[in-house]
C-alpha positions, 0 to 999 in steps of 0.5 A, spaced: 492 485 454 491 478 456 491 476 463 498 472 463 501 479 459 498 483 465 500 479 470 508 477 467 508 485 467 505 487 474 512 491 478 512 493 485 514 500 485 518 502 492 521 509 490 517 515 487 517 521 484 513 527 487 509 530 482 502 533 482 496 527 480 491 530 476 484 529 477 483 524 471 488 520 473 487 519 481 479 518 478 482 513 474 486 510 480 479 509 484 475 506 480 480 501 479 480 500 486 472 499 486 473 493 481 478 490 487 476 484 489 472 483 496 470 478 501 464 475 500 463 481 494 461 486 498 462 493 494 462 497 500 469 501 499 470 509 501 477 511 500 481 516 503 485 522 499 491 526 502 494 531 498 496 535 503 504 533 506 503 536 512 497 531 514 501 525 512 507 528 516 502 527 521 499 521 520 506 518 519 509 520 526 503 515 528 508 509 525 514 506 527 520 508 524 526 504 527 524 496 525 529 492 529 531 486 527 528 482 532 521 485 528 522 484 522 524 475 524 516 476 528 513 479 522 516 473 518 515 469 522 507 471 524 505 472 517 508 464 515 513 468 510 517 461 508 519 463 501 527 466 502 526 470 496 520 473 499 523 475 506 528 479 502 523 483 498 520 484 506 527 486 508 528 490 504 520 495 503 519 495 510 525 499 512 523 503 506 515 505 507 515 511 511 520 514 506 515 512 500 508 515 503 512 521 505 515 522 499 508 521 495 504 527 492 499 523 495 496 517 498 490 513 498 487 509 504 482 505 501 476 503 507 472 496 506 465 498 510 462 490 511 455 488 516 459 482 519 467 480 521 471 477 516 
C-alpha cells in the first residue's frame, strides 16, 4: 500500500465491538506503536495493557463524564480548533469516549519515557 492509499484509508473508529484480542494481534498492535514517531527520536516507550473490566471501570471513575457546553467551548477554544468540521468531530467523540474505553475488551495506554521536558 502506498502512502497516499494509506492515508486516504485511515478512519476513526469511535464504536467498538467487545470481543477478546489475541495475543498476536495485540503484540502487533504494540510494535506498531513502537515505530510511532516521538520527539527528538526518543524510542523510550512502555505501554500499559488492561484487559481486566473491572480495573478500567475503576480508572474511569477518575475521568469526568458529564462535559457541559461551556467545556466543550474552552477546550475548543484552548486547543485553537478553528475548523467547524473539526469542532464538530470534537463535539461529538468527546461526549462518547468514556463509553469507547468502557466498552473495549482492552485498553493500551502507550507512556514516552524522555531525559528532558518537552
Amino acid at each position: 500500500m502506498d502512502f497516499y492509499e494509506a492515508v486516504n484509508k485511515r478512519r476513526t473508529i469511535r464504536d467498538f465491538e467487545n470481543y477478546v484480542i489475541d495475543d498476536d494481534t495485540l503484540e502487533r498492535i504494540i510494535s506498531a506503536g513502537m515505530r510511532a514517531p516521538t520527539n527528538d527520536h526518543m524510542r523510550d516507550w512502555a505501554f500499559i495493557v488492561i484487559e481486566d473490566q473491572s480495573v478500567t471501570t475503576e480508572l474511569l471513575q477518575l475521568i469526568p463524564k458529564e462535559f457541559s457546553e461551556e467545556d466543550m467551548e474552552n477546550l475548543i477554544r484552548d486547543w485553537n480548533l478553528s475548523d467547524k468540521c473539526q469542532q464538530n468531530c470534537y463535539r461529538d467523540a468527546v461526549p462518547k469516549q468514556n463509553r469507547m474505553l468502557a466498552d473495549a475488551s482492552l485498553v493500551i495506554i502507550p507512556l514516552l519515557k524522555q531525559k528532558t521536558d518537552i
